[in-house]
N, C-alpha and C positions, 0 to 999 in steps of 0.2 A: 352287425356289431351294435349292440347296446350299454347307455350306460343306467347306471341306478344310483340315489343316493339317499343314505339315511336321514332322521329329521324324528325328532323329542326332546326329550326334559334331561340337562345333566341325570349322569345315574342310572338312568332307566334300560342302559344294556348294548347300546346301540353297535359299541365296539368290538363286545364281546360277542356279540350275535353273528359279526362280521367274519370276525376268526375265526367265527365255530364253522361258518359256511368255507371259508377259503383257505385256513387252516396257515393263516398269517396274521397275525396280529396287526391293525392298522396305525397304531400309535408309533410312532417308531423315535419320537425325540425322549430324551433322557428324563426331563421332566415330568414328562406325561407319565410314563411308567412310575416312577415315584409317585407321584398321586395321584396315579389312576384316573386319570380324567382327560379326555380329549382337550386340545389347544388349537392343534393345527387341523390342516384338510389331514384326512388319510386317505390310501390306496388300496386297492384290492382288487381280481379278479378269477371270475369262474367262469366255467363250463355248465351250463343246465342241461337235466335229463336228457332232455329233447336237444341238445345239443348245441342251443346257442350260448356263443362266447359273449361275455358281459364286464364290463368294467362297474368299480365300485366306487364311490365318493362318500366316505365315513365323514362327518362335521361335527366338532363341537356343540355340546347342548347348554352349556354354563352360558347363562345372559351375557358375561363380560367377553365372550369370544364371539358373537353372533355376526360382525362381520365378517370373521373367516368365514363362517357357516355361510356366507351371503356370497362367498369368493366361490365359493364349490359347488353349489344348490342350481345355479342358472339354466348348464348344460346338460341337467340331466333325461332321462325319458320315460322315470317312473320313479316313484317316491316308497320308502320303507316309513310310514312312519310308526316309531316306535314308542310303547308305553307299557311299561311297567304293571306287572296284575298286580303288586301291593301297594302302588301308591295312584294309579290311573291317573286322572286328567293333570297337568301341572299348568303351571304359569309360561315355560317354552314351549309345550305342549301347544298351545292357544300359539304361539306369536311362529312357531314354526310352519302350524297349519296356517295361519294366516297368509304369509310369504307363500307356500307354495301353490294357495290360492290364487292370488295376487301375479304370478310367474305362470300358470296355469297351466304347471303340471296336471294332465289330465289323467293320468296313468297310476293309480299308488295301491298299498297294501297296508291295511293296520294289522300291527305284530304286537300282538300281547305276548311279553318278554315276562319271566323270571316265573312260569306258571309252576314249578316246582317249590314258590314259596306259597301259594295257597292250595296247590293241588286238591287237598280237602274238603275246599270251602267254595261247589258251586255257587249257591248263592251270592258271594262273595264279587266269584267272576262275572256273572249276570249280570248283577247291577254297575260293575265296573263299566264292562260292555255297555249296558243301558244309556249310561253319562255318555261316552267316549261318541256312539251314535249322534244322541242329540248336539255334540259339540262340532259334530262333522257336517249337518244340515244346513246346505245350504251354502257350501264349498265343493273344491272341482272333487274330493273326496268323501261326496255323502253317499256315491253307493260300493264305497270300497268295501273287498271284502276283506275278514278278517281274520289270522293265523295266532293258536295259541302256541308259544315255543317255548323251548325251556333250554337254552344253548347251554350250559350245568351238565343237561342228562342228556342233551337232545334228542326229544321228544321233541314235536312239528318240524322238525328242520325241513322232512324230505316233504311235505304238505306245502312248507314253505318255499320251497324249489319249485316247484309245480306248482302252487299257483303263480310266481312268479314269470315262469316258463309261458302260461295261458295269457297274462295282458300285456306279454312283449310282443307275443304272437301276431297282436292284433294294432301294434303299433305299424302306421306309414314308415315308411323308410323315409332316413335323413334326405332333405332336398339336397341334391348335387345340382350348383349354380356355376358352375364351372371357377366360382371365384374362393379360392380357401381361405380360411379365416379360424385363427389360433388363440381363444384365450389364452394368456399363461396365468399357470396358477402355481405352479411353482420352478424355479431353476437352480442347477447347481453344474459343479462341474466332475468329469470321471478322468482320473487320471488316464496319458495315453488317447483320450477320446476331445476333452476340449468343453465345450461348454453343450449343456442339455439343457430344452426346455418343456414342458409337458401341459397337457390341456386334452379339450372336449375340442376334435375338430369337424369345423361347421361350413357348410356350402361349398365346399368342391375338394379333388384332391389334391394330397402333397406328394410328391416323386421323389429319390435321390436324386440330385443335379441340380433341383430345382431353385431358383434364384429366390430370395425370400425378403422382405422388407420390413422393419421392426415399427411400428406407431406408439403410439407418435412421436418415437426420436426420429425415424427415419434412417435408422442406421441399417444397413447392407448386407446380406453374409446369404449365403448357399447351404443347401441341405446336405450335409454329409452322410447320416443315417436315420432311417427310421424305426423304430420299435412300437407296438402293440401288445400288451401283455407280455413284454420281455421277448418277444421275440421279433427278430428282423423282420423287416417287408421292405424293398423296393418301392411301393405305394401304398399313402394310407387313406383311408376312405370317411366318407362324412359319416358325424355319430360315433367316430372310435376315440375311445382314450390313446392319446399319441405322445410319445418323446419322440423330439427332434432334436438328434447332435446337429449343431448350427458349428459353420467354422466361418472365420470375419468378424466375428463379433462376443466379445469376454464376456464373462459371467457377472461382473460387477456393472456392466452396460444394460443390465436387464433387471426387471422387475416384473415380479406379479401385477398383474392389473394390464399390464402392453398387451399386444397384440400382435401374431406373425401372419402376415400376408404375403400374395404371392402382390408384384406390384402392378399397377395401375387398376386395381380394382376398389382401392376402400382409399379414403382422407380424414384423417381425424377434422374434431370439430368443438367451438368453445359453446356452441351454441345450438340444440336444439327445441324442434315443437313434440309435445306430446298431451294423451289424456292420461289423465289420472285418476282414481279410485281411491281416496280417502277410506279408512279403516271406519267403522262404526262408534268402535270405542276408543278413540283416542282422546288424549286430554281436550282441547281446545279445537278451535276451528283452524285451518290454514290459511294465515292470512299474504296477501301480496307484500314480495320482497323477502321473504322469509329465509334463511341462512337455511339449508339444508344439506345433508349428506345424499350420495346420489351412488347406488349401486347396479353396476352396469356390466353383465358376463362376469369379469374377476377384478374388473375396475371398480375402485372407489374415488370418489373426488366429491368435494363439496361445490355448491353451485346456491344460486338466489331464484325463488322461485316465481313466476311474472303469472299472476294467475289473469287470465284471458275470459272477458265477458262479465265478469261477476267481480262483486271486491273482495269474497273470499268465498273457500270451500268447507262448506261444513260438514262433519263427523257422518260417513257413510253416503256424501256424496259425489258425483262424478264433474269433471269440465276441464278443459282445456287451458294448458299451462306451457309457458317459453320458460326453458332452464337457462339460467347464464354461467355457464360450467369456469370455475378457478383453472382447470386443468384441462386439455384435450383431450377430447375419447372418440372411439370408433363405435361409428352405430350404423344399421341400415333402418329402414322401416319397417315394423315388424317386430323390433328387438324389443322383450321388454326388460322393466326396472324396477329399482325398489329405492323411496324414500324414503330417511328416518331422521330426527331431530337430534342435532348433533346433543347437546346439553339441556335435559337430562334425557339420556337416549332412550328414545322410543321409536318404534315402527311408525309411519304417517299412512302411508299406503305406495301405491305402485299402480305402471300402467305399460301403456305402448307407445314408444315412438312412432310419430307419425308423419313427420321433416327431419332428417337430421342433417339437415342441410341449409337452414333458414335463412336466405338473403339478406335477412336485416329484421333489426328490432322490432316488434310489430307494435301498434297500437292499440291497446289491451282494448278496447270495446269496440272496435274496428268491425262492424256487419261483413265486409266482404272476408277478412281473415278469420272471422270466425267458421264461414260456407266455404272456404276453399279446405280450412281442415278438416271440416268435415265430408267431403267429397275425396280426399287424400286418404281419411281411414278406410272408405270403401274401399279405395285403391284405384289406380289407372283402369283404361279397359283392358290390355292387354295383359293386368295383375288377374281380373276380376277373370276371362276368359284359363289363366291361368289355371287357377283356384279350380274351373270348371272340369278344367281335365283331370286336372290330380283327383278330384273326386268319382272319375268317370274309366281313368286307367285307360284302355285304348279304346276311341270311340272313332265315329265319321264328324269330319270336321262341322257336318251340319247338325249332328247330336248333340258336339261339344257347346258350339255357339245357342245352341236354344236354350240349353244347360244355364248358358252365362247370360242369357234374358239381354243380350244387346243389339240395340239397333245395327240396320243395316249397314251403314256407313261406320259407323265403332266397330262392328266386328269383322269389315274388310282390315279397316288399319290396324286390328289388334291383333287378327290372325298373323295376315304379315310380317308385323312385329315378332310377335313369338314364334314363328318360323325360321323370320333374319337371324333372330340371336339363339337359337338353338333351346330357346325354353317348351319348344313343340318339336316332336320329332316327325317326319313327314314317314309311312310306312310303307306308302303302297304308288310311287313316284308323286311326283308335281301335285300339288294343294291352291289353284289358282282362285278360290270360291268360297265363301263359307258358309254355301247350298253342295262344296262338294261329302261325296257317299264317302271318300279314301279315307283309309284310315290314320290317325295320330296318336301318338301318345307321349304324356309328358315327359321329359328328360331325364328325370328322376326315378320313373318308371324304367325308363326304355334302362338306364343304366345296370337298374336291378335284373330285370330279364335276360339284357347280353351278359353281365357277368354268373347268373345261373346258366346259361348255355354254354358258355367257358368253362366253367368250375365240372358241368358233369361231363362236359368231354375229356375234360382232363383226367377226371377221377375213372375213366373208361378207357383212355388211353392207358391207365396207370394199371388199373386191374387186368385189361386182357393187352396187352403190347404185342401181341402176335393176330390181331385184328386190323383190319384198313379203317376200321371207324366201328362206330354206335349204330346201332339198327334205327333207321327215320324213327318208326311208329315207337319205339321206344323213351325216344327222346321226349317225339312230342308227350307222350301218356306222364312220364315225369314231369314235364314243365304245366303241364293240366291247361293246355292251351285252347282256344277253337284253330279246327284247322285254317281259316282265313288266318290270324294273326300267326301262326305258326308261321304258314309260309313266307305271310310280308317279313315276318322276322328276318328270316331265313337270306332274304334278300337283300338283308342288308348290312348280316355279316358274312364277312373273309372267312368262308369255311370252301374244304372241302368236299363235296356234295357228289356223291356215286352214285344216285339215286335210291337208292337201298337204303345206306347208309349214309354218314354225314361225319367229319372229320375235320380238327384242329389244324388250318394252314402249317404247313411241315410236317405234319406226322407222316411215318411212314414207319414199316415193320422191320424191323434189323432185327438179326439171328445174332445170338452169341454163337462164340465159339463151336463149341461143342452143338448146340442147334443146326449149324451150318453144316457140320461135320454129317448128323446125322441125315438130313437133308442130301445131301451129296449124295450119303451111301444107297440111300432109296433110290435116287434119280440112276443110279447106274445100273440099278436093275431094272428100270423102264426100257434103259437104252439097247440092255443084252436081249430084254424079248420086249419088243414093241406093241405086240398084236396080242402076246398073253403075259401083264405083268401082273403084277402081286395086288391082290384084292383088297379092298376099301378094309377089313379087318386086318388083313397082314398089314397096308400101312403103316393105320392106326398102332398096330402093335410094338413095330418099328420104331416110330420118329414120338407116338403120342399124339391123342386129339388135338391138341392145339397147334402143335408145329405141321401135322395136315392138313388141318384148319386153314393154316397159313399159306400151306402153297398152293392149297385152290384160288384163295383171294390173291393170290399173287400173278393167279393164274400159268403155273409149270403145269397144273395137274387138272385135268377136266374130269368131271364127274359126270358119266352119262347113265349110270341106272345107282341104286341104293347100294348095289356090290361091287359094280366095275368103274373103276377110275383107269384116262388113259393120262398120257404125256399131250397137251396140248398140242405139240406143234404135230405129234401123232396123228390126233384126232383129222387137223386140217388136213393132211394127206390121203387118210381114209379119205375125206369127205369128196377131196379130189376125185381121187381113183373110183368110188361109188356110183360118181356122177358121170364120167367118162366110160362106163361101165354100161349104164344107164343109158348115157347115149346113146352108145355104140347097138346096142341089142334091144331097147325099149325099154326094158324089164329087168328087175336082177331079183333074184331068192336068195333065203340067208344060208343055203349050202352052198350057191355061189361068192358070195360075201368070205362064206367062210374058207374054202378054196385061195381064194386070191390071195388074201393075207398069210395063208395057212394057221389057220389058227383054231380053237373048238368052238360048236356051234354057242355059248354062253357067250362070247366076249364078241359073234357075228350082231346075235340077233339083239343085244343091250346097244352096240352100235345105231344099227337102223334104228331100233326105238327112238334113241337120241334126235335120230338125222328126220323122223315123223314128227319127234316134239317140238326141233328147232322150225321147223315148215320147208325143210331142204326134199324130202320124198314123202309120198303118201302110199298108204298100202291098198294092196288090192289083192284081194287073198293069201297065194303065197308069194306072193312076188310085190315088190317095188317101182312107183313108178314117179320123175320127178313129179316137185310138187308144181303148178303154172302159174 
């Protein structure tokens, strides 16, 4: 599950583009449609070519709404940005690239939008392009590529689906921290249902049942349902756009900017450390104590800025800064933000939390708090070893740790670490070393892996339900696994494993009615002649390949040559009687075979073949002799 969000100039289409793809218009307040111009977040989602589901975050382009825009932009995992072919670069143009620079959206697309008003005029679009490039130089967006559309006639739409499709493709999966965490960005209530709340959800999952904690009121309430692009789930997963019917807690107890957590994972806070990135072109320098706006996931709050080490930060440079937040927020390390000057509003810059948890005031030219923050944005060892796997997906823990360049004493205790708390998954048993060969792989990983081995047994249970499972080799060749991690996989989930095949705990083949019936009638013609029943084709003709299918893997019905199938419990009697046969005389031929059972020599000598392949007799010319 991905989301995406728009980003340009009032005007330049963004909402329209949106509709055209999702065939909903995102504006949905009264005013907006009167004049035509985005105010609020909007919503949207599709399905791409290639299949993945996608949520949408449409935002105002007008300067005077750009904190909405600021409310919805955070959680995104790829950027549309949009610009107009008759009027190209603008003024939010600039200030919306800037932010998703700054947020470091890594991921984006530039949509030249309204190509139906110059269609005629390459040159026109050339040089539009030309600008648009040089203004993207040197942002997380300088080698984006770029889609001309014309949502009017749509002309690039499906260009635009597709490449869209290609740099989701190549996006990590959302980290699952096992700790969930809910911007709200917006709430209301549904008759009958109670109060809803909806957002980007981030590091772990959310369940029905689940106990949920509101920040920073702290107020209480339970999951009652969850929704995904409008439709129900039982569990929703990191990276998805989520409504949660919340019950405990009214709709007028909530607000955009809070936070839904599961509890004892997150604390709000008045107070954090971070770096900052001052913008290039901003008015003036930033100086210590500065009144600031401070936008934070779907928070906003104003705060005073303690700039750290220097007396002030000048236009387009970096350094370390304590916020003294008016309001509490939830942050982790890692999260970032965006500052702007409340009067007369401007963008300042933005950065990374890197304490959101600061002990106490610091002393702004303090050498030692200067080297402890910057040892905290490297990150702990067990962050840094972290990092190494994500980038490494399932390696030997002695791969990972060289990976993470740390000493040998750091990368005992870090392995550790990330083993106790489950941010390393151990693959292949016990990890006591971090010279051991066994395999790991990060949490986030392993999540994505078992819920693709879930999902295709399911969708295999669901297309053949008269199977005991999925063919091994099949699986693996879907999952595009090596066979070492297949199997440690394999091992360490709750499957069904028949060697063959491999199978969803519980599944198991039930006949319908009529299946059963059919079934039945077959089995009673095994029973009237035991030694000559109806052939691998009459079966089939019978019941149908799949419900024969099924009583082999059921095992009623043994299959001993390509034509002759008997009744299992048949066969073991033969095998009896063959064998005592065998003893008795030394030797048996398939006219005596045939004799005993009375039956034709076809269904004698498919027999012995059987009883040669299982390793029960071996032949010797005409005759049978056990095998030793």
């Amino acid at each position: 599950m991905r989301v995406i969000g728009t980003a340009g100039h009032v005007d330049h289409g963004k909402s329209t583009l949106i509709a055209a793809l999702t065939g909903t218009h995102p504006d949905r307040l009264k005013e907006e449609q009167e004049r035509e111009m985005t105010i609020e977040l909007g919503f949207g989602w599709l399905t791409l070519p290639d299949g993945q589901e996608i949520g949408i975050v449409d935002v105002p382009g007008h300067r005077d709404f750009i904190e909405n825009m600021l409310a919805g932009i955070g959680g995104i995992d790829a950027a549309l940005l949009v610009i107009a072919a008759d009027e190209g670069v603008m003024p939010q143009t600039r200030e919306h690239l800037a932010i998703l620079d700054l947020l470091q959206i890594q991921r984006g697309l530039v949509v030249v939008t309204k190509i139906d008003l110059v269609e005629n005029d390459n040159d026109w679009l050339t040089l539009i392009e030309t600008d648009i490039r040089a203004v993207l130089t040197g942002t997380v967006m300088e080698d984006a590529h770029f889609v001309r559309v014309s949502a009017k006639t749509g002309s690039g739409l499906d260009d635009l689906l597709r490449s869209l499709g290609e740099i989701l493709q190549n996006t990590p999966p959302r980290l699952d921290l096992g700790r969930p965490r809910l911007p709200i960005d917006r709430v209301f209530s549904i008759a009958g249902f109670g109060t809803v709340t909806t957002g980007t959800l981030t590091d772990g999952h959310l369940s029905v049942g689940d106990e949920v904690l509101l920040l920073p009121s702290e107020k209480k309430g339970r999951v009652r349902g969850l929704q995904t692009h409008k439709k129900k789930e039982e569990s929703a997963i990191p990276g998805s756009r989520t409504a949660v019917n919340i019950s405990g807690i009214s709709v007028d107890e909530i607000a955009r900017g809070e936070v839904l957590v599961t509890p004892g994972h997150y604390s709000a806070t008045r107070r954090v450390d971070a770096r900052l990135r001052l913008l290039k072109d901003v008015t003036a320098p930033l100086k210590h104590a500065t009144e600031v706006k401070v936008f934070l996931g779907t928070a906003e709050t104003v705060a005073r800025v303690r700039v750290l080490g220097a007396e002030t930060l000048e236009p387009g440079a970096e350094g370390w800064i304590q916020l003294e937040l008016r309001d509490p927020l939830v942050s982790v390390r890692g999260d970032r933000f965006i500052l702007r000057r409340p009067s007369p509003g401007e963008t300042l810059g933005g950065g990374v939390i890197v304490d959101p948890q600061p002990s106490k005031r610091h002393k702004r030219f303090d050498a030692d708090v200067l080297k402890r923050l910057g040892s905290l944005s490297k990150g702990s060892p067990a962050e840094v070893l972290f990092q190494a796997a994500l980038a490494l997906g399932a390696a030997s823990a002695k791969e990972t740790v060289t990976k993470a360049r740390l000493e040998s004493e750091s990368a005992q205790k870090a392995l550790k670490e990330c083993l106790e708390s489950g941010m390393l998954i151990p693959l292949e048993g016990e990890i006591d070393s971090p010279s051991s060969e066994k395999y790991l792989m990060p949490a986030p990983h392993w999540e994505v892996l078992r819920a693709s081995v879930l999902a295709a047994l399911t969708a295999y249970h669901q297309a053949w339900p008269l199977k005991r499972g999925m063919p091994r080799e099949e699986l693996k060749s879907r999952l595009k696994l090596s066979p070492r991690l297949f199997n440690a996989a394999l091992k360490r989930l709750d499957l069904q494993d028949g060697g063959a095949w491999l199978a969803l705990r519980g599944h198991e083949i039930k006949f319908s009615a009529a299946q059963q019936a059919k079934a039945d009638a077959l089995l009673k013609k095994f029973v009237a002649a035991p030694y000559a029943p109806p052939s691998v084709k009459e079966c089939q003709a019978e019941t149908g390949e799949d419900l024969f299918a099924a009583l082999l893997e059921l095992g009623h019905l043994t299959l001993v040559s390509p034509e002759v199938v008997f009744r299992r419990t048949d066969v073991e009697l033969m095998m009896a009687q063959v064998r005592e046969a065998i003893a008795k005389n030394g030797q048996v031929s398939a006219a005596e075979v045939r004799d005993l059972f009375g039956t034709s020599r076809k269904y004698a000598l498919a027999l012995l073949e059987h009883l040669d392949a299982i390793g029960v007799t071996i032949r010797d010319g005409d005759f049978r002799r056990l095998r030793r």
